[in-house]
C-alpha positions as CSV (number, residue, x, y, z in Angstrom):
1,X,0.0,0.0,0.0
2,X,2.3,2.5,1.1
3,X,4.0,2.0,-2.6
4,X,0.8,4.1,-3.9
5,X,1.9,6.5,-1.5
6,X,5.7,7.8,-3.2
7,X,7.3,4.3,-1.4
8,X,10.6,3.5,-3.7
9,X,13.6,1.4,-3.6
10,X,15.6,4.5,-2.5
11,X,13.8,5.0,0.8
12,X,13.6,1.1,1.0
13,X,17.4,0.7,0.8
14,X,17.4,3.6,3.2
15,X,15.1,2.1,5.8
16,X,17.0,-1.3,6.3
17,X,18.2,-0.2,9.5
18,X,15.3,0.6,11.1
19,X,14.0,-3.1,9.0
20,X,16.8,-4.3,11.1
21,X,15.2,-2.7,14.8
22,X,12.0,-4.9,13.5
23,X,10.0,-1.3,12.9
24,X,7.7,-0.4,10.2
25,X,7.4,2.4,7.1
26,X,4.5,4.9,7.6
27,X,4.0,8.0,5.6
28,X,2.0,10.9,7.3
29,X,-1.2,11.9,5.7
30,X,-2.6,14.3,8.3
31,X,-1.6,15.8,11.3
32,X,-4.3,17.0,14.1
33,X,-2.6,18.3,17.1
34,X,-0.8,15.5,19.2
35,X,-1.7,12.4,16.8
36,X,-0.3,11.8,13.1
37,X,-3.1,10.1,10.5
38,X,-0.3,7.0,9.1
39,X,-0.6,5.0,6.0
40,X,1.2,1.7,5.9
41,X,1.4,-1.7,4.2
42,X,-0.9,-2.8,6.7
43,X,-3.8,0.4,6.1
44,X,-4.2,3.6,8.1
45,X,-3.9,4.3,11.9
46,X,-3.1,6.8,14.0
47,X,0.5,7.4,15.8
48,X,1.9,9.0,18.8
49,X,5.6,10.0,19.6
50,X,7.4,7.2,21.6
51,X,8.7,9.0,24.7
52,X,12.3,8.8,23.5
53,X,11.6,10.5,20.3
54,X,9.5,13.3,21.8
55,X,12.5,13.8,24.4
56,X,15.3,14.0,21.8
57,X,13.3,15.3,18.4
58,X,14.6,18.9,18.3
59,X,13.2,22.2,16.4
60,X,11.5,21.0,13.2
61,X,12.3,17.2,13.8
62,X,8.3,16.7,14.7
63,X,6.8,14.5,11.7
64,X,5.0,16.8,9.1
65,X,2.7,15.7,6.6
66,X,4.7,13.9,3.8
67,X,6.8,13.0,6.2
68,X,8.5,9.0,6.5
69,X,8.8,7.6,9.4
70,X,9.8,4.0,11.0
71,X,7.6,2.9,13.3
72,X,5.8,-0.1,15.6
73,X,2.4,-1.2,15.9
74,X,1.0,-1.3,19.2
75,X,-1.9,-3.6,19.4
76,X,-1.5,-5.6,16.4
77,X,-2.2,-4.8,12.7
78,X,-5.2,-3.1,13.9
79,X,-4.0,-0.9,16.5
80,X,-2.2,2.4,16.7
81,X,1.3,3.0,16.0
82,X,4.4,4.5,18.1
83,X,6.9,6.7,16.0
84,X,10.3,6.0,16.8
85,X,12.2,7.8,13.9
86,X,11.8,10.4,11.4
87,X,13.4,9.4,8.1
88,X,15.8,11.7,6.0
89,X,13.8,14.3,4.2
90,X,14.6,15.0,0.5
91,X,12.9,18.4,0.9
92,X,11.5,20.8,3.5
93,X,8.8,23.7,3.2
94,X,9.9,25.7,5.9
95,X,8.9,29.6,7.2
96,X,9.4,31.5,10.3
97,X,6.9,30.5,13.2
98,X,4.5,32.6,14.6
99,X,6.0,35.2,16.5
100,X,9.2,35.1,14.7
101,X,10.9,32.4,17.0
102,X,12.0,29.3,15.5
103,X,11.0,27.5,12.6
104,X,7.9,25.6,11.4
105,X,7.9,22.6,8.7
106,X,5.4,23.0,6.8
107,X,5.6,20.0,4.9
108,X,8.1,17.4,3.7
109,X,9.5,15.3,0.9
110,X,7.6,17.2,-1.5
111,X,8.7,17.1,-5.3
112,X,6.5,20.0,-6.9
113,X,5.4,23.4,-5.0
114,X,2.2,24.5,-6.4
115,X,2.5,28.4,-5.1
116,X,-1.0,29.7,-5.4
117,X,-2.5,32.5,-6.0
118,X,-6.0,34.4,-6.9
119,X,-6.4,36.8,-10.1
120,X,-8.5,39.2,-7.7
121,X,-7.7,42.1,-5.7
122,X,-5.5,40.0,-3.9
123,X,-2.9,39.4,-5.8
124,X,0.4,40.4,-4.4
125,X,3.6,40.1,-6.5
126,X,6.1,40.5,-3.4
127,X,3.9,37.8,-1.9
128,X,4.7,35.4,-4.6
129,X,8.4,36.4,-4.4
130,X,8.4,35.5,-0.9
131,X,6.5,32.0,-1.5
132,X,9.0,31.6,-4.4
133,X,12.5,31.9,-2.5
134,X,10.9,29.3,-0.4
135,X,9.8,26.9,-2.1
136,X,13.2,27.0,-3.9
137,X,14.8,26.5,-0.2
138,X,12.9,24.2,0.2
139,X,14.0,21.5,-2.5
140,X,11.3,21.0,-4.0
141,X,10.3,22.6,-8.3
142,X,8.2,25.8,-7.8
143,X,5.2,26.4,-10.0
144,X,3.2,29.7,-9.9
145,X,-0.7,28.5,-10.2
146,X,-3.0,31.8,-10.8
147,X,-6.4,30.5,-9.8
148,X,-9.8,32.0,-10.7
149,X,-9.1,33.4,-14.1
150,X,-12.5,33.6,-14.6
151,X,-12.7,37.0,-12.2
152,X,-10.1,38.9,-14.1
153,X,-10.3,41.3,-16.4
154,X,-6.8,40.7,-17.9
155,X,-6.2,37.3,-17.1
156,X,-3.3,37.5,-19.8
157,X,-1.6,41.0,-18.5
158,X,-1.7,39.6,-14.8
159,X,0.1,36.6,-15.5
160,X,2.8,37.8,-17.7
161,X,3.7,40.6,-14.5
162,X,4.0,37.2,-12.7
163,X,6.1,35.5,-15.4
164,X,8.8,38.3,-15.0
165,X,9.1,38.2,-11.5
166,X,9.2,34.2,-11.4
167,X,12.3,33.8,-12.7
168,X,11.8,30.6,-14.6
169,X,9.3,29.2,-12.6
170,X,6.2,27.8,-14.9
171,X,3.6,30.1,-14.9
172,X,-0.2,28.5,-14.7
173,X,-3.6,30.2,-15.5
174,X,-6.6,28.7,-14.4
175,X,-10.2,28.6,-13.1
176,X,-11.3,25.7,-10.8
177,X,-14.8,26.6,-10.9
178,X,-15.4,26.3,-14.8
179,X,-12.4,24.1,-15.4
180,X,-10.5,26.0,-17.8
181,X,-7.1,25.2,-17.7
182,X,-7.0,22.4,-14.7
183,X,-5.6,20.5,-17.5
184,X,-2.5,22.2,-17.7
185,X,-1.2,20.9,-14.0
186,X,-1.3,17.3,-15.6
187,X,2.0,17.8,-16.6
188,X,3.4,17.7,-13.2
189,X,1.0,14.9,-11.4
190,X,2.4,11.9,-12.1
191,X,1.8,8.9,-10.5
192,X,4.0,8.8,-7.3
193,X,4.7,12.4,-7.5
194,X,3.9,14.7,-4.6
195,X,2.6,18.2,-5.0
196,X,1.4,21.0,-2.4
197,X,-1.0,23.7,-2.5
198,X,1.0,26.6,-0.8
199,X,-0.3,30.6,-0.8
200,X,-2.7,32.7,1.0
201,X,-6.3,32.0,2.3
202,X,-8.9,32.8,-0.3
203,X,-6.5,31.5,-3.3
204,X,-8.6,28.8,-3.9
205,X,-6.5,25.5,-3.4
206,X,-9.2,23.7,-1.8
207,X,-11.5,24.6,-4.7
208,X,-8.6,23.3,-6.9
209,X,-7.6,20.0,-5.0
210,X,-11.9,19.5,-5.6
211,X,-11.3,19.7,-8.9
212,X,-8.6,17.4,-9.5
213,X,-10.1,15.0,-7.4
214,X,-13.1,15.1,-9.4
215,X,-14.9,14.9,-6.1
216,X,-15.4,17.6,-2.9
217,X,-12.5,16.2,-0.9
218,X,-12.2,19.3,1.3
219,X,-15.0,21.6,1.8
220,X,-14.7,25.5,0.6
221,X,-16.0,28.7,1.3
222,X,-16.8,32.2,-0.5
223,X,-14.2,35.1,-0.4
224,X,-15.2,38.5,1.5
225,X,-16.5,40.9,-1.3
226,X,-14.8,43.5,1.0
227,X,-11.2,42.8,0.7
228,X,-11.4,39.5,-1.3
229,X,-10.0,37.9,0.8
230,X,-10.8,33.9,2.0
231,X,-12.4,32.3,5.2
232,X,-9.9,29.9,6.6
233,X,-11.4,26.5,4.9
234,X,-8.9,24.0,5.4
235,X,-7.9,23.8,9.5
236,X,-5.2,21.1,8.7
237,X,-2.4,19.7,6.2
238,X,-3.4,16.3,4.7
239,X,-2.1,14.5,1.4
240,X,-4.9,12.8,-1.0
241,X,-3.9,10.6,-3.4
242,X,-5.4,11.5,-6.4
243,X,-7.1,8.7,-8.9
244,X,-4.2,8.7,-11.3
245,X,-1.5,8.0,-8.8
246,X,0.1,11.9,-7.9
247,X,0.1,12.4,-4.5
248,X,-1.4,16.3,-3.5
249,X,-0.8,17.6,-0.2
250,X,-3.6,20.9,0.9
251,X,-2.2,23.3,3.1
252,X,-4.1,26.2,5.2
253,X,-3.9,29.5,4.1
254,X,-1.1,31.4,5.5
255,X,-1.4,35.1,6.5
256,X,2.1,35.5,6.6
257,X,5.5,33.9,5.3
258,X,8.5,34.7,7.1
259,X,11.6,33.5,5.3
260,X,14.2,30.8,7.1
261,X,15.7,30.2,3.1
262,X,19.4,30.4,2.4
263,X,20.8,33.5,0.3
264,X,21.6,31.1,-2.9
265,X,17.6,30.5,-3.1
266,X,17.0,34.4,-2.9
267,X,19.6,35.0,-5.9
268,X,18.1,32.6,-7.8
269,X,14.7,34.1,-7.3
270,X,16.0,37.5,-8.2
271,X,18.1,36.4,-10.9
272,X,17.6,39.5,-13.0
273,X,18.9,41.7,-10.2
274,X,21.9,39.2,-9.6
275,X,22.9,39.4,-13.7
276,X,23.2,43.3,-13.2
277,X,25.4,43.8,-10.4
278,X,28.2,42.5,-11.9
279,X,28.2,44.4,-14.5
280,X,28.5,47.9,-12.4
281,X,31.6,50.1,-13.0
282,X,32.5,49.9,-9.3
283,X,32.9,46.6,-7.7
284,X,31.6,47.9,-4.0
285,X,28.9,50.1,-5.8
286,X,26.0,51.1,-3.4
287,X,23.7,51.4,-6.3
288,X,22.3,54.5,-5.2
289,X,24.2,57.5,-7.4
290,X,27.0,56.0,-8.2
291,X,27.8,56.7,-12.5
292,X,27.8,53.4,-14.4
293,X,25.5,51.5,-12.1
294,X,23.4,48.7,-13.7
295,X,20.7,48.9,-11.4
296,X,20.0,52.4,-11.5
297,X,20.5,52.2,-15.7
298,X,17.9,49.3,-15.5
299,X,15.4,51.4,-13.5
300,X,15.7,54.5,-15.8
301,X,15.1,52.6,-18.7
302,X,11.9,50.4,-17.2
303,X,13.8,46.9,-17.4
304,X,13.7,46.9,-13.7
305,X,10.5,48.0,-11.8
306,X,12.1,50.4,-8.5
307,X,9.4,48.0,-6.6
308,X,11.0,45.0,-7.1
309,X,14.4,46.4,-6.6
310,X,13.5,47.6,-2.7
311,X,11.3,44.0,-2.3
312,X,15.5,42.1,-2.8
313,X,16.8,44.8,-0.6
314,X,14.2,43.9,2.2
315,X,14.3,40.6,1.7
316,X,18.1,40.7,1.7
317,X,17.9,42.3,5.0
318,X,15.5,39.7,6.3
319,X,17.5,36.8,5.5
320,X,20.3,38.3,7.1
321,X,18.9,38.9,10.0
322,X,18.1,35.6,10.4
323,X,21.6,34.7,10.1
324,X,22.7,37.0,12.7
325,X,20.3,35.7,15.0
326,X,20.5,32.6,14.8
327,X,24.6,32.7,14.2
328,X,25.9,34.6,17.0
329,X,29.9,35.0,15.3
330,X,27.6,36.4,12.4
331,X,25.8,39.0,14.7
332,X,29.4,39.8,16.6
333,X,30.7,40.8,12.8
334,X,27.7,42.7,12.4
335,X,27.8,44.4,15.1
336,X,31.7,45.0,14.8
337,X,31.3,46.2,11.1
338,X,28.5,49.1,12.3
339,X,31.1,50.0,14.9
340,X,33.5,50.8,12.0
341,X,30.7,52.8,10.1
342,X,30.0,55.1,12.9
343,X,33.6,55.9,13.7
344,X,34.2,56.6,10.5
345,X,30.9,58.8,10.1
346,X,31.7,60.5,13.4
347,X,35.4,60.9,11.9
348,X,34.1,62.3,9.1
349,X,31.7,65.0,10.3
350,X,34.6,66.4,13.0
351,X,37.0,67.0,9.7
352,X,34.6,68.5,7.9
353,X,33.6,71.1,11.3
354,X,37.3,71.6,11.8
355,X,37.9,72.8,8.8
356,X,34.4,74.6,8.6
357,X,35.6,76.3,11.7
358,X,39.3,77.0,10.4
């Protein structure tokens, strides 16, 4: 069973240990709270950490959905299951948890990221950027779904502005509710492949899993006419298999995104920005007056929007402060390097009063 569910020789070969220790493979379908929904090669049941692992699991080590896990039946075939080790994960949907302190999986071992968004008033380009840096953190192939292409008036316009900020990424237009363009994700569910809905509430990835499916799997609900914005319909994570054998994983909307990613995966995601530094005439350019700059020539002639330029910046900034925080030798330099800025800005400013008062 658990071969329908993404099981290969790979993770078999990679399991013998744990074959070895006389436990099981389980995959995680659905998380609620303090018990994991398991599929196995003996059918669903639910799991509970063993005390050892809930002692020595660190930050993000809890099982996620999409997760693999070894494990042992309890009462039998029929009974529930005690996790006793998280498998290696070949990719990781992370962000920032609530409050800022931390870091929440979001889900795991997933092969395509379907970032979603709405053609409404919603729509958020430095939204998607964020989504996109993450996904490509994450491990898994990004792909840029624009849902409810029915309610837009340039349905065409709206998705190239996304094509030039998604720096390769596929591009998708589509409407769930008359089925115009659903098609187009076939591409990417393949049997044994698992996807996720990721973006915003009100995006319509329930509506969309419905319409793969071919069947209401989760329910769905209307979006505010005031802000068009969605209700919270899906309360949990939980992977479907889908009748031709991909595997789709529906996420709750998120309200917010911070980033956790590494610096390569915001260079990629910017890689129009990346191109033109090199080619300034200064090699420490600030890219703010300087003659010969390539970013300022690219914003002058409209190659470069002065919107997404300030969205890398922050986002830059973001990631390092993450570093710094989290890397206190990386804070120390920071704080060392600021040191040397201010001396030399206080340096500065007493020359230029001397010799104002000379």
């Amino acid at each position: 069973m658990i071969k329908d569910f993404g099981w290969s020789d790979a993770l078999q070969a990679a399991f013998e240990p744990h074959a070895a220790a006389g436990l099981s493979p389980a995959r995680v379908v659905a998380h609620h709270r303090g018990l994991w929904r398991l599929v196995t090669d003996a059918g669903d049941c639910a799991g509970r950490l063993s005390g050892r692992f809930a002692a020595e699991a660190g930050a993000g080590e809890h099982p996620v959905v999409g997760d693999w896990l070894a494990i042992a039946r309890v009462d039998g075939a029929d009974g529930d299951a005690l996790i006793h080790a998280l498998m290696p994960r070949k990719s990781a949907f992370a962000r920032r948890a609530a409050g800022g302190v931390g870091v929440q999986i979001v889900a795991a071992n997933v092969d395509i990221a379907f970032l979603v968004a709405a053609l409404n008033n919603d729509l958020n380009p430095r939204r998607l950027e964020r989504y996109l840096i993450a996904a490509r953190d994450s491990g898994a192939a990004p792909v840029v779904v624009l849902t409810k292409a029915d309610l837009s008036s340039d349905a065409d316009g709206e998705r190239q502005a996304v094509i030039d900020i998604a720096a390769g990424a596929p591009v998708v237009t589509l409407s769930a509710l008359t089925g115009e363009g659903v098609e187009a994700l076939g591409r990417w569910l393949l049997p044994g492949v698992t996807a996720a809905l990721l973006g915003s509430s009100g995006a319509g990835k329930s509506t969309l899993l419905n319409a793969l499916a071919g069947e209401e799997l989760m329910s769905t609900g209307a979006v505010r006419e005031a802000d068009d914005r969605g209700r919270h319909t899906t309360t949990h994570r939980q992977l479907f298999r889908l009748a031709g054998g991909a595997l789709l994983i529906d996420t709750p909307g998120m309200r917010e995104l911070g980033l956790v990613a590494d610096e390569a995966a915001l260079d990629e995601s910017f890689a129009d920005i990346t191109a033109l530094i090199p080619l300034c005439r200064f090699s420490d350019c600030t890219h703010v007056s300087e003659p010969g700059c390539a970013i300022l020539a690219a914003q002058a002639d409209g190659s470069l929007s002065a919107e997404r330029w300030q969205s890398y910046l922050k986002l830059q900034r973001e990631l390092a402060f993450v570093v710094r925080k989290e890397d206190p030798a990386a804070e120390a330099a920071n704080k060392t390097r600021w040191k040397q800025i201010h001396k030399t800005q206080r340096a500065k400013y007493k020359h230029r009063h001397d010799n104002e008062g000379g």
